[in-house]
N, C-alpha and C positions, 0 to 999 in steps of 0.2 A: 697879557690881557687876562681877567678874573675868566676863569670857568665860567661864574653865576652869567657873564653877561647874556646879553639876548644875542644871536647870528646876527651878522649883517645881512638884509634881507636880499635876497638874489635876483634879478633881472628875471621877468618872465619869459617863458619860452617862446622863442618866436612862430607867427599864427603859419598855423599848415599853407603852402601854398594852394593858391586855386586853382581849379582843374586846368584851367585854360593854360598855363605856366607849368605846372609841372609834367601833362604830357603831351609832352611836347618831343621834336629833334633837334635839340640846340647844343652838342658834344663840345667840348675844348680840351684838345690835343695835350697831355703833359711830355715834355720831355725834361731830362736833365739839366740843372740850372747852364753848366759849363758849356753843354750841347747848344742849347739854345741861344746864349749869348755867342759861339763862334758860326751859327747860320745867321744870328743875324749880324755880325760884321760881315759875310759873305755878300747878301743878296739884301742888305738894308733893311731894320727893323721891321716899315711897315711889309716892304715884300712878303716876305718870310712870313707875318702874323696871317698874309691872305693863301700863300702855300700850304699854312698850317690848319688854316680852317679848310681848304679845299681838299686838303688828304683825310678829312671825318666823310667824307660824300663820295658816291661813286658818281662814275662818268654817267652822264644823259644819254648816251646812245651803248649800244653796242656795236662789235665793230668784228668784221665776217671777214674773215679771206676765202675766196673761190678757189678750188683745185680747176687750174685750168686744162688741167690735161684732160678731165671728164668732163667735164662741161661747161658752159659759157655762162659770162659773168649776167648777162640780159635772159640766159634762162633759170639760172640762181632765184634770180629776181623777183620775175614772179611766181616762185615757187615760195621763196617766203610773204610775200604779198597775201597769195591763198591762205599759207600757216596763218599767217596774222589773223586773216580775216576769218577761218574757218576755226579758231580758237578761240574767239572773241579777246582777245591779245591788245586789240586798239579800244575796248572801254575804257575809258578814264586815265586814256594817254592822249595829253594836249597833241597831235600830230600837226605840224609846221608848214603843213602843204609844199611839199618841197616837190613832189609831182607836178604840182602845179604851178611852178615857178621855173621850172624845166622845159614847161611847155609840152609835158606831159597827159595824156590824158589817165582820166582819175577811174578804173573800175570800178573799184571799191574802197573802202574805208581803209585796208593795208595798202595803199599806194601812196599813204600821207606818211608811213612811218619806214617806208623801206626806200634807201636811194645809193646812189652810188656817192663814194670817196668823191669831194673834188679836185682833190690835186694831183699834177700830172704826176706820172708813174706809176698810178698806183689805179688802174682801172679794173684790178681784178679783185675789188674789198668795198665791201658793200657796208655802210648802215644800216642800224634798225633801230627806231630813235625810243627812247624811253618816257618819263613823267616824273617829276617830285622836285623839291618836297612838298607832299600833300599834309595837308591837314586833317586830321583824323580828328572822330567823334567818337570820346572810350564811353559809352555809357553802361552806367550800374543798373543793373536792375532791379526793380523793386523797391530802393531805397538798401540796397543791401549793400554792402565795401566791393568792390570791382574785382574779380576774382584775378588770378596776376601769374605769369611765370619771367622768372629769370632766367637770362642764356647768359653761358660766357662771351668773352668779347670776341673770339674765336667764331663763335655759332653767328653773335649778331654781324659780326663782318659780312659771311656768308649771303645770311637775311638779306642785311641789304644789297646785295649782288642778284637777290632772285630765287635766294635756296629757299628750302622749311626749315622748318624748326624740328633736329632729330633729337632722339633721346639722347645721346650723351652729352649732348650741348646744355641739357637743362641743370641749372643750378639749386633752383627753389622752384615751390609751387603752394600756391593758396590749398588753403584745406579744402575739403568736401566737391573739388573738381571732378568731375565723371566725364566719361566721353560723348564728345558732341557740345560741352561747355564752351562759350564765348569768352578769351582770355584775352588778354593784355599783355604785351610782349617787353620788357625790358631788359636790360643789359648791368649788367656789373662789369665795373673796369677795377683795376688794380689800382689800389689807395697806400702814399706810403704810411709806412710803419715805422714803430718807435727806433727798431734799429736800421734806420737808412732806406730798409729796402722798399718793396713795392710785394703788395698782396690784396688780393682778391676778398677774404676774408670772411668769404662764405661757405660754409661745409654743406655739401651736393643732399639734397633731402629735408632741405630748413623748410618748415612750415610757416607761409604769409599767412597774416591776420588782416590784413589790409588799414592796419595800423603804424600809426609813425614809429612804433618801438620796434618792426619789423625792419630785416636786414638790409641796410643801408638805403634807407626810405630815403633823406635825405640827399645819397649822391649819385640817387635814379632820378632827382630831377632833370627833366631836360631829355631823359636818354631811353622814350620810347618808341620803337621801332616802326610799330603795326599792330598790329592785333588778329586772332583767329581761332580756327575751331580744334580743339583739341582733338586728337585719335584715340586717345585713350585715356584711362581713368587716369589720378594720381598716382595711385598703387600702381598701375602698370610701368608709369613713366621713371618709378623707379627701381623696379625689377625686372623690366627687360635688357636685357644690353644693346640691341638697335632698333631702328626704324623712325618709323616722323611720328613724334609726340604732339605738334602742330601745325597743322595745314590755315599758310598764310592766306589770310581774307582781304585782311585792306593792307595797303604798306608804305611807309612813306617814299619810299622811292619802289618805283615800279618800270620794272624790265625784263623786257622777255625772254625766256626762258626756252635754250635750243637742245636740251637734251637728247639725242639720238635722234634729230632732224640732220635728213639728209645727210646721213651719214659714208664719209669719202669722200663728199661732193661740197662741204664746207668746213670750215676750223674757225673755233671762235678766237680772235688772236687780239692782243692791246694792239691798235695802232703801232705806237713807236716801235715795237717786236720787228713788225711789217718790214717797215722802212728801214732797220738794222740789215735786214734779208736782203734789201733792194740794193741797197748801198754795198753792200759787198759785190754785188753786179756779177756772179758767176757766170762763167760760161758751159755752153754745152759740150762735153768730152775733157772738160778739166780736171783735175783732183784735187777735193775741198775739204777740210776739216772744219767740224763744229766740236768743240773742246769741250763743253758743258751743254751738252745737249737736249737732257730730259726739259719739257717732257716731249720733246719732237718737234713743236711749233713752227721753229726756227729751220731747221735739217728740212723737213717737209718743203718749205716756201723755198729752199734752196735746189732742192732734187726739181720741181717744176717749173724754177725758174730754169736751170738746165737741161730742162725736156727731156726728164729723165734720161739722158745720157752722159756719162761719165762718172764719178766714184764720188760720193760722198759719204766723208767714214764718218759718225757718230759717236761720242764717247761721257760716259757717265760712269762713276765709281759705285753706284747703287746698281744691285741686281735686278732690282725688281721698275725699276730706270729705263733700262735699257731694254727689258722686256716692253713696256709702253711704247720705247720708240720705234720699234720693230713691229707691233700692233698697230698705231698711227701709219704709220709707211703701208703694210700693207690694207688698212682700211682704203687708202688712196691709189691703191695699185700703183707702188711707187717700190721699181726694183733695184737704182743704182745706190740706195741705200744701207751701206753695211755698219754695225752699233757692236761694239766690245763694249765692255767695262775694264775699264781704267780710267785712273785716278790722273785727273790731266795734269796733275805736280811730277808723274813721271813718266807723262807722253815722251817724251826723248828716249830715242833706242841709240845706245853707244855705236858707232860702223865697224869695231873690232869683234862682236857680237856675230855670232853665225845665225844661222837659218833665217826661216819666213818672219819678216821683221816686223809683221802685222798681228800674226797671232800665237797663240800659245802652240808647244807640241801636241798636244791630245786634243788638235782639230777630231784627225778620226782616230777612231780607237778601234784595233780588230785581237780579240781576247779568243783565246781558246779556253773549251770549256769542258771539262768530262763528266758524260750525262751517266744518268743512275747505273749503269749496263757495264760498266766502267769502257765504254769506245768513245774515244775522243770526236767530240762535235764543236767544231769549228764554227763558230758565228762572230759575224762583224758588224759592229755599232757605231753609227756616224752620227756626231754632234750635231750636224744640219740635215741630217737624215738624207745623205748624198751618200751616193756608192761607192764603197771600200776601195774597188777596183783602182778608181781613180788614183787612189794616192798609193796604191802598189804597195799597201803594206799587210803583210803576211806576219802571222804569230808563230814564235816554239815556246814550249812549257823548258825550263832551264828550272832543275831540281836543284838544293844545296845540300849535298853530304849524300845520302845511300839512293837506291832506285826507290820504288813507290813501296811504301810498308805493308801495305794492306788493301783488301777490294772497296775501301772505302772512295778510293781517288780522290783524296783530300789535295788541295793544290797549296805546294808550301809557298813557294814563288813564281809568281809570273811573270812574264817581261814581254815588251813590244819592242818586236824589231824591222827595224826598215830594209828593206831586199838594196838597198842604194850604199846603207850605211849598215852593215853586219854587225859590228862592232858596238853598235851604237844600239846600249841594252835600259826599257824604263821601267822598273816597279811597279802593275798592278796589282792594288791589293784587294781584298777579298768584298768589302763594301764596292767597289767601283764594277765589282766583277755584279755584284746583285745590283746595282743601281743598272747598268747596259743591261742584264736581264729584263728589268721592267722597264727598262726604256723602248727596249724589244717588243714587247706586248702590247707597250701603250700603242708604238705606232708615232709618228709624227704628229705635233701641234698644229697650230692655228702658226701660219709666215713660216711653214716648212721647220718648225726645229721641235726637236725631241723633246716635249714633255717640258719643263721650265727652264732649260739649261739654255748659258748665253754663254758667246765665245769671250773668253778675255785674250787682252793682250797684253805684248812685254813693249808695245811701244814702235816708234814708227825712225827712220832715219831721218839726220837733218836733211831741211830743202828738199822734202820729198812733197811738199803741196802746192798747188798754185796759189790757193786763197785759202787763207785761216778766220773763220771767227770766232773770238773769246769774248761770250756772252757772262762775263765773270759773274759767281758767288758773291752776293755784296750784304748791305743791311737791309737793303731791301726797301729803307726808306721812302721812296715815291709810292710804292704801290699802295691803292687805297678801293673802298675804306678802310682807315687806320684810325681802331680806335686809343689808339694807347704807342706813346713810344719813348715811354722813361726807361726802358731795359738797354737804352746805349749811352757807352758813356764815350768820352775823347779816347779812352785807352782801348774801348773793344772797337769803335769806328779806327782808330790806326791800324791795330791789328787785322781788318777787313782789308785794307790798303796793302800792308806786308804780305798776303798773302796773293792778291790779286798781281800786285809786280813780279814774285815768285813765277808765275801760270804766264805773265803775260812775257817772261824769261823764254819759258817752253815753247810760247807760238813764234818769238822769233827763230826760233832755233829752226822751227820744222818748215818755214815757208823759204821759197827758193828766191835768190836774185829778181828783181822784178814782179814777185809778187805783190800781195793785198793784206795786211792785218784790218780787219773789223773789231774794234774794243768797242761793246757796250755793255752798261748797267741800269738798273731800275730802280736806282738809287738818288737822293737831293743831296749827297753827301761830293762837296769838293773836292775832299782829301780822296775819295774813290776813282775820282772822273778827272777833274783837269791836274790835278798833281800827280794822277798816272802818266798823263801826257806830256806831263813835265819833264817826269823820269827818264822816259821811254826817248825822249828827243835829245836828254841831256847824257843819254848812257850812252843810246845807238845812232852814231852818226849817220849812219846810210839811210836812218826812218825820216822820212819827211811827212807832213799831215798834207792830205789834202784834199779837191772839194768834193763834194756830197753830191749826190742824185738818187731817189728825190731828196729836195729840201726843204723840211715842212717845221721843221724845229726851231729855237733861238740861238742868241750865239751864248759861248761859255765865257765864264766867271775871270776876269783880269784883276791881278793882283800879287797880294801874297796874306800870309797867318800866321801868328807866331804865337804856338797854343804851350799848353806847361808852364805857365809862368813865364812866357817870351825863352825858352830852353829849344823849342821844337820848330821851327822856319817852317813852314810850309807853300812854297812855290806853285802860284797857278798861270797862268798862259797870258800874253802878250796881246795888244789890240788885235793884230791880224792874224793871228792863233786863231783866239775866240773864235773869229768868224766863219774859220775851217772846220770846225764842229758843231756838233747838234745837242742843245740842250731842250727836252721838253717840260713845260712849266706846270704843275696841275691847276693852277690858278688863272692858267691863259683860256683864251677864247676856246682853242682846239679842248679844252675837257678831256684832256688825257692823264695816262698817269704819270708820276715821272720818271726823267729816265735822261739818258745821255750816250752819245756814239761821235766817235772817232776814227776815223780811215785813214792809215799808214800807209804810203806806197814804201817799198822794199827797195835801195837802191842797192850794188855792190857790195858784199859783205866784207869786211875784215879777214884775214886771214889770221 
């Protein structure tokens, strides 16, 4: 075509949306094209498009477990009845009169929003019902552009759960904000990118003009939250490292908020979690393992359903984990709870393996020590801050090569030895020697243990438990709000399955003849849930599934899938399968999150 020509002239821009339309909460889920096309062969197009709008929204109510051991489910009740009511908690929450359809009489205005679970087993979990989506009115003032901040999708999940808005959440911020400004709360989600992936594509400190040329003006349609009053200026919200940058005012979903209420005496727990705990049906004086345990949720509703007596071991790979669950337990005065870390891939302790098959050797550690004067002073330091005595073990200093050089009493080697096992010599080195010093001093923590230190262990013997639950590591899928879930694809959902069959290897191993496995996940993914159960039924003949109590869930997915180009079969569960498990729907009536459970009775095992 000649240079000289004229352009062709371009299509004009399309007109800014109107207020009414753009703030609004109107989100759509992205996932993966391959992802998406194999959920909805699963669970049937339109399904799946209403499971996928229901995972942008959180649940209407929230949902209470009582610690029954401290106190009753009807004195719970109305203690958050008063919270409600003494927080003004029930403004501008539609409440359903559910007091009043109970036949209940109505106090006050928190009697509308607080009731009991109605299905049977489950009388110790309370509701507290919520409100939204509301419609909100962003107004500008003065005729001036809406002053505006962006959170990541991370912060706005949170938001709509109930949280504020803290500083590291924040993304962007209108110029000339000061504290005590009235802002407008949006969300950025990850947009793909030219090569394949998915990015965010905001750099943390971008100044809004409240113009369309501002950062992704366009794909904040639809996606604002609430609105509220800032805590601090702009400048601060970008050089502090923490705190609440916004204190929410209005929000489109609104739910109350149990921060250090009543604390020991409730847990805020999903539903279906609950019912996982029930269903494994523990008894009192049993011995129960919870394989993936943080953050305690699960371990907790299990130690009271056993009336705190008998053994309930806990186990998490993370340190700082298993500390949680040990803080949990003891907020609830809950003692038959004991928490290692380890890695539940290698809960299995071989029976050719000697010693205490629960935990490491340097439970207690007793070190000799030579004080400045050079006379040896003898001090012993217990991991759980329990007397030395008990485990009868006594120290000698074991030198290598000449007697002591000098009045220094530098210690070349140390060793712990057991008065049982003489022979039996361990390497303390000179950090573990100053760590038990300070350990010394500090004095015992908070659930009796020294200062941060948690026990690990090497692992448990097989058929050493009555009842296992494997609350498996998944994608996580169900839990919501979810704003965003193109980060899975087929090959990282299989790999979540490969690893979940590995773990769920391990709890067959460690539950005895006639025991219980509990498999659940929080996950909408098949390949996690009922092709577990495929596995598990077609490896171990002794597993049978069977029924539930309670049973508040749907049944599972019958079928099959054949993903990779029809390369990879995937096998799900048979008519009267299905109906032996528990699938929870986020799109169903119950407004939970999703999730799925399985109960294995333990027949004779193989030899």
């Amino acid at each position: 075509m000649d240079s000289s020509s004229p352009a062709a002239p371009q299509p004009p821009p399309p007109p800014p949306a109107s207020g009414t339309e753009r703030y609004t909460y109107s989100p759509r889920l992205r996932w993966q094209p391959e992802v998406e096309e194999y959920f909805s062969a699963a669970y049937g197009a339109d399904r799946f498009a209403c499971i996928s709008e229901a995972l942008t929204r959180p649940s209407c109510y929230s949902c209470i477990r009582v610690n029954t051991l401290k106190s009753s489910t009807d004195a719970v009740m109305l203690k958050l009845m008063d919270f409600v009511y003494e927080n003004g908690l029930s403004a501008g929450i539609n409440g359903l009169g559910i007091a009043e359809q109970n036949g209940q009489d109505q106090a006050h205005d928190g009697s509308s929003l607080v009731h009991k679970c109605p299905h049977a087993g489950l009388e110790n979990v309370l509701f507290v019902r919520g409100s939204g989506p509301h419609v909100l009115h962003y107004d500008n003032q003065s005729g001036q552009p809406l002053k505006e901040v962006i959170v990541s999708r991370k912060c706005a999940e949170s938001v709509l759960r109930g949280a504020q808005v803290y500083v590291p959440g924040v993304l962007a911020c209108s110029s000339h904000v000061e504290k005590g400004d009235k802002v407008a709360v949006s969300v950025a989600i990850e947009q793909p990118t030219e090569g394949g992936g998915w990015a965010v594509g905001i750099t943390r400190g971008t100044v809004l003009q409240g113009l369309q040329s501002d950062a992704h003006y366009d794909e904040r349609k639809g996606l604002y939250i609430g609105q509220g009053i800032t805590a601090m200026s702009r400048t601060g919200i970008f050089r502090v490292p923490h705190g609440i940058a916004v204190d929410m005012t209005d929000r489109v979903y609104k739910l109350p908020s149990f921060n250090d209420v009543l604390e020991g005496e409730i847990f805020l727990q999903n539903l279906p979690s609950i019912v996982a705990a029930r269903v494994l049906d523990p008894q009192p004086g049993e011995r129960v393992l919870d394989m993936c345990a943080a953050p305690g949720g699960k371990t907790t509703a299990i130690a009271i359903l056993m009336g705190d007596k008998g053994e309930v071991i806990a186990l998490d790979r993370s340190h700082n984990k298993v500390m949680d669950i040990l803080k949990l337990a003891a907020e609830m005065d809950l003692n038959c709870i004991k928490a290692y870390k380890l890695d539940a891939l290698k809960s299995v302790r071989k029976p050719t393996e000697a010693g205490n098959p629960d935990v490491t050797d340097n439970r207690t550690e007793a070190i000799e020590m030579v004080a400045d004067d050079s006379a040896p002073c003898l001090a012993t330091v217990d991991a759980r801050a329990t007397s030395a005595i008990e485990d009868k073990l006594t120290t000698k200093r074991v030198q290598s090569g000449k007697e002591q050089a000098d009045s220094n009493c530098e210690i070349e080697q140390s060793f712990l030895v057991d008065d049982k096992k003489p022979d039996a010599k361990r390497y303390v080195s000179k950090a573990d020697l100053r760590k038990n010093l300070r350990r010394m001093k500090n004095g015992p923590g908070r659930n009796n243990c020294s200062g941060d230190r948690v026990e690990k262990s090497k692992g448990f013997f097989p058929n050493s438990f009555d009842r296992v639950l494997l609350d498996a590591p998944c994608s996580a899928l169900g839990l919501r709000p979810r704003l965003f879930a193109g980060e899975e694809t087929l090959e990282s959902l299989k790999t979540h399955a490969r690893y979940q069959k590995r773990m769920f290897d391990q709890a067959v191993k460690l539950v005895r003849p006639g025991g219980v496995i509990v498999y659940s996940t929080c996950t909408i993914n098949p390949g996690e849930n009922e092709a577990l159960v495929r596995y598990a039924l077609d490896t171990y003949k002794f597993l049978s599934l069977v029924s539930q109590h309670p049973k508040v869930g749907g049944p599972g997915i019958v079928g099959s899938y054949e993903l990779f180009g029809k390369t990879y079969p995937e096998k799900w569960l048979t008519e009267h399968e299905a109906e032996l498990v528990q699938r929870f729907d986020p799109s169903s009536s119950l407004d939970t999150i999703g999730f799925f459970i399985a109960k294995f009775g333990v027949g004779q095992k193989e030899d």
